[in-house]
N, C-alpha and C positions, 0 to 999 in steps of 0.2 A: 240270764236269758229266760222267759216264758214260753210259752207254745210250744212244749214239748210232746203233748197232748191230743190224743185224734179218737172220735168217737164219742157215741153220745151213750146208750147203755152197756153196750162192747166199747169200752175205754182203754185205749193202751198206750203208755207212756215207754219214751225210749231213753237213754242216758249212757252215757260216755263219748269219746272221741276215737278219730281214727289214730292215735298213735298211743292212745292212753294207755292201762293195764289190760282192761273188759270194755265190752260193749253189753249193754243189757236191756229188758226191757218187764215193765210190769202189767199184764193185763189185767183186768180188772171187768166185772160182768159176764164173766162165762156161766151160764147155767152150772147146775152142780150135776153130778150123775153122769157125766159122758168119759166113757176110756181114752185117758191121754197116756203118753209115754214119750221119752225124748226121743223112740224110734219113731212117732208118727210126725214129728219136725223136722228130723235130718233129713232126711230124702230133700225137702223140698230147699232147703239150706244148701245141700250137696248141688242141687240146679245153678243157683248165684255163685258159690263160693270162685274165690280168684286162684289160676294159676291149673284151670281146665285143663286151657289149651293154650299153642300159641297167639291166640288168638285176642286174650284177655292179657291184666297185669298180671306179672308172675312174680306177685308178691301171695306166698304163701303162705295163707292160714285155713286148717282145716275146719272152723266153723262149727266147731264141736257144741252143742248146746246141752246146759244143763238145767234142769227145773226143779228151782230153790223153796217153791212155794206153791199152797192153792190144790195139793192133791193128796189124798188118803187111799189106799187100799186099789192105787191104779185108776181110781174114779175123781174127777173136779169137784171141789168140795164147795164149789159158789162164792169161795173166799182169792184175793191176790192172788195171779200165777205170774211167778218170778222167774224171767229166763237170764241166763248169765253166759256169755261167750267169751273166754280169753281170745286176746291179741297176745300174737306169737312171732310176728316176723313186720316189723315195723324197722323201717332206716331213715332217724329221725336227720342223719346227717344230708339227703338227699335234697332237703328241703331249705341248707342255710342261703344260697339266694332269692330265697321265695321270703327268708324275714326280711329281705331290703327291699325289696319290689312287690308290686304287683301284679298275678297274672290276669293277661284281662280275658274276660269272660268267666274268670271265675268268681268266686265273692269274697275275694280277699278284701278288696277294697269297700265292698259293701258292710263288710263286718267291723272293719276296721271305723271305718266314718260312724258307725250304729253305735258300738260298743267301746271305742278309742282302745282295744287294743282285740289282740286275735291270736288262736292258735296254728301257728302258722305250718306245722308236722301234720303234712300230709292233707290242710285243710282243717284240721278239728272237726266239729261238727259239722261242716260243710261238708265233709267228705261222705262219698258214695258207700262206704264203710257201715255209716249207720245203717242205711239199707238193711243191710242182715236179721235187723231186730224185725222189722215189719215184715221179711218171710217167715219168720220164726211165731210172729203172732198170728201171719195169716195163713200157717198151720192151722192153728189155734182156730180161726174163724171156719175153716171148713169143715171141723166137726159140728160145728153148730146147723151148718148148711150141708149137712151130709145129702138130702137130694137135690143136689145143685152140682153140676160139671163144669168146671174154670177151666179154658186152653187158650196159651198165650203164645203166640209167636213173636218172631221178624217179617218182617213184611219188605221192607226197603233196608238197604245200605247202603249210604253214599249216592241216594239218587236212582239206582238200581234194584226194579221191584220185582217181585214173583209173577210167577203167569198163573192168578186164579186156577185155570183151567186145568192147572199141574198139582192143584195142592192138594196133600197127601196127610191127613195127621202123623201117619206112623213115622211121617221123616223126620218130625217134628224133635224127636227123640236120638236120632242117627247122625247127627252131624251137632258140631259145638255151636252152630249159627241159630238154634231153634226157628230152624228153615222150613216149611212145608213142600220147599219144592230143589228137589235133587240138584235140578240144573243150577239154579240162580244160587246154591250154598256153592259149589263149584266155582260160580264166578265171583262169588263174594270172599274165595280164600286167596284170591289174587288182589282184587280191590285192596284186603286188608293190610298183605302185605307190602302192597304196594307202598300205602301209604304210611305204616310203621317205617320204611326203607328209609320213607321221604321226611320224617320228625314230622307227618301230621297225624291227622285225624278224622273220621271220617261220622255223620248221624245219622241215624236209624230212625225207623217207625213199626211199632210194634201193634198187632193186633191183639185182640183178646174179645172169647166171647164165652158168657156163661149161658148154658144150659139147663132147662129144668126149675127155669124161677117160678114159681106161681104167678098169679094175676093178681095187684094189689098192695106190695111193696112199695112204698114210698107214701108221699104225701104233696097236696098242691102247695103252692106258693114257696116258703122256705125252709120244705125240707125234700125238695123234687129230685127224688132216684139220677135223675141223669145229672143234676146240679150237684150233689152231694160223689158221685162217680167223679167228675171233674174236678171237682177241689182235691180230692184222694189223689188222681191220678197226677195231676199240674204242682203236687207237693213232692214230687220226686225229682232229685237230684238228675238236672241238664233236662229236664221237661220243659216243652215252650210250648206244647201245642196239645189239644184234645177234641176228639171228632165221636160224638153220640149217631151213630147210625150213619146215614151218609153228609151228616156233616156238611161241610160248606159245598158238597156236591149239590143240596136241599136247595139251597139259592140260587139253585140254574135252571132248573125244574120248572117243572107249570103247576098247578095244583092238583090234577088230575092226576099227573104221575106220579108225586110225591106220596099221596092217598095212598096208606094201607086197604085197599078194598077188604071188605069182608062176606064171607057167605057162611048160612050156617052150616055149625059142624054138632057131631055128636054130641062132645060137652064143650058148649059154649063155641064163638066164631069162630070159622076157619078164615085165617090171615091168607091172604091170595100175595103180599108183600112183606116186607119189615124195612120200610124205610129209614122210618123211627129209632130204628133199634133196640124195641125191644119195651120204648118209655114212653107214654102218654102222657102229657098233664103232672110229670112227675111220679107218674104211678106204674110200674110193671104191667106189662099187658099176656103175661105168659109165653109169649115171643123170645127165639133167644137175646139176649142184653149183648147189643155189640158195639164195639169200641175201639177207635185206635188212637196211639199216642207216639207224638212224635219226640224224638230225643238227639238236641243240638250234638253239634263234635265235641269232643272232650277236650275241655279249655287246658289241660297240660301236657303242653307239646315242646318237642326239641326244637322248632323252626321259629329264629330267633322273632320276636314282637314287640312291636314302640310299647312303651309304657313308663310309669315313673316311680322314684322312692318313696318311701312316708315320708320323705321331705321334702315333696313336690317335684324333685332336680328329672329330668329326664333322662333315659335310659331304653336299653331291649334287654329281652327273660327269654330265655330257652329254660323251662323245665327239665330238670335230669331226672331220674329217676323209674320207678318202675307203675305204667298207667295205658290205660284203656285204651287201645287206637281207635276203638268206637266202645262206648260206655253204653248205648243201647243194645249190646249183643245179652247184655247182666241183666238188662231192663224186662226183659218177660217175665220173669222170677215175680220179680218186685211188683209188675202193671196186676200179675195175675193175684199177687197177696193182698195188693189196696183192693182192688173188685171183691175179693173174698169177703173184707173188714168192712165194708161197706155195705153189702148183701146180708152179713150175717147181724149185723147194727139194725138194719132195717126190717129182718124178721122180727128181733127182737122187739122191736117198735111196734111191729106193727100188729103181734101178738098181744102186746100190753095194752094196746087202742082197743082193737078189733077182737079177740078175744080166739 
C-alpha cells in the first residue's frame, strides 16, 4: 500500500494497524530549535482517545505517546521525529464475522477488491485508530504555528444543530460532545443514546476555525490554502463532505452579498464579512480560516444489513463489538490536527518563496 504520506515540507508519514502491536508516525521538516516534549502532544491525544465517555467506543487505550527521534537537549534537531503509541486493548475476536462479510459503508470491500486481501481486525488501516498519529503530529504542527489559534467543535448530530446565538467556547471544553452550546450537548446525550439503544448510528458536522493566520499563505492555482484544507480534511476516516466559508450557502447568494466588502483599516483592509472564509485565490487573507466538515454514521452497527461474502453468496452483518455510535464526536480532535498540518506546511512554503 502507498500513500501513507501527507505534506509537502512538514511531511508526516503514519504506519501500523488498528489491531496491530503500535501505531506510529514519522514526521519529517520540523524546523530545528523549537521545545518539544511528549507533554506538549498528550493533552491533545487525551482529546481523541476512546473510552472518554459513554459516549464513544469503550475500547480502552490510553494513547500514551512516545518520541523515539528528531530531539536533543528538549529542542528539535531538524532531523525525523519518531512518534510510537502501543495498542493495549484490542479484541481481535469481535471481528470474526467481518472476515466472511462485508460491512457496507465501510471499506472492507474496497480494500479487498484493491488489494485482494485485507485486514479484517477492527478494519486495519481503515480503521479510525490511525487517526491518533495525525493528532499526535499535529501537536507537532502547532508549534510551528505558535501565533495561530485552532478551535474545533460539533456543530450537528444526527441532524440536530446548535443555536449560533448560544455558542460559548468555554463549553467547548465541558461536555464530552465538543458542544459550544449547553443546550443542544443536553439533547445530543439522548440522541446518542438513543441510537446506541437501537444498534445505530448517528453523523455529525464539525466546525473549526483558525485564528491569527497572516495574510498570504498559500498559493494560486495547485497549491490553493482552501484546496489543500480540503484534501486534509476529506482524508479523514467517515469524511464525505467539506465547506470553506459558507460553502454551498455561496451558490444561493447574489454577488453583492457573497462580497467580502472592504474598508480601510489601520494595517491593511478592514473585512466588513468573511464569506470566504478566510481564502482568496487560494491565499489567506488574514481573516479567520473557517471550515466545516461533515462525518457520515459509523458504518459498524448492530442493526442487521444486506450484504454479501468474499464469495459473492448473499447474506446480513450485524457488527458486534465495541465502536462509535457517532465517530464525528472524535472528529474535532483530528479536523483541528489536519488544519494545524496544513497551516503549518504552508508557512513553511511560504517562508521558503517569500522570504
Amino acid at each position: 500500500m502507498s500513500h501513507n504520506s501527507f505534506g509537502h515540507l512538514l511531511r508526516f508519514t503514519t504506519w501500523g494497524e488498528s489491531h496491530g502491536p503500535a501505531i506510529g508516525a514519522v514526521v519529517d521538516g520540523c524546523p530545528p530549535g523549537i521545545a518539544l516534549s511528549e507533554a506538549d502532544i498528550q493533552p491533545f491525544l487525551d482529546q481523541r482517545r476512546p473510552g472518554r465517555s459513554r459516549f464513544t467506543t469503550q475500547r480502552q487505550e490510553p494513547d500514551q505517546v512516545r518520541i523515539l527521534s528528531g530531539l536533543f537537549e528538549g529542542v528539535t534537531t531538524g532531523t525525523p521525529i519518531a512518534l510510537h503509541i502501543d495498542n493495549v486493548d484490542q479484541r481481535s475476536k469481535d471481528y470474526s464475522e467481518v472476515a466472511q462479510a462485508y460491512r457496507p459503508g465501510h471499506a472492507d470491500y474496497a480494500y479487498d477488491a484493491k488489494y485482494g486481501r485485507r485486514d479484517y481486525r477492527g478494519g486495519g488501516r481503515s480503521s479510525a485508530r490511525e487517526t491518533a498519529m495525525r493528532v499526535a503530529a499535529g501537536a507537532i504542527a502547532r508549534k510551528i504555528i505558535a501565533e495561530v489559534r485552532i478551535t474545533a467543535w460539533v456543530e450537528a448530530i444526527g441532524g440536530d444543530a446548535i443555536d449560533p446565538a448560544r455558542f460559548d467556547p468555554a463549553e467547548i471544553d465541558r461536555n464530552p460532545f465538543f458542544c459550544p452550546d449547553a443546550d443542544a450537548a443536553a439533547r445530543w446525550e439522548r440522541l446518542i443514546d438513543s441510537a446506541r439503544r437501537s444498534g445505530s448510528s448517528l453523523g455529525a458536522v464539525i466546525g473549526c476555525v483558525a485564528e491569527g493566520v497572516p495574510p498570504g499563505w498559500g498559493a494560486p492555482l495547485y497549491a490553493k490554502l482552501d484546496a489543500e484544507l480540503a484534501h486534509a480534511c476529506m482524508g479523514i476516516n467517515a469524511v464525505k463532505g467539506v465547506e470553506i466559508g459558507d460553502g454551498f450557502a455561496a451558490a444561493a447568494a447574489r454577488g453583492e452579498d457573497n462580497a467580502d466588502a472592504m474598508r480601510p483599516g489601520n494595517d491593511g483592509p478592514l473585512f466588513l464579512a468573511n464569506h470566504a472564509g478566510g481564502i482568496a485565490g487560494g491565499i489567506s487573507t488574514g481573516q479567520p480560516i473557517a471550515l466545516r466538515v461533515a462525518f457520515k454514521p459509523t458504518s459498524s452497527i448492530l442493526t442487521p444489513v444486506e450484504t454479501i461474502t468474499r464469495e459473492g453468496e448473499a447474506t446480513e452483518i450485524a457488527t458486534k463489538g465495541r465502536h462509535d455510535p457517532c465517530v464525528g464526536i472524535r472528529g474535532a480532535p483530528v479536523v483541528a490536527a489536519m488544519v494545524a498540518l496544513v497551516l503549518a506546511d504552508h508557512k513553511l512554503r511560504h517562508r521558503a518563496q517569500c522570504g
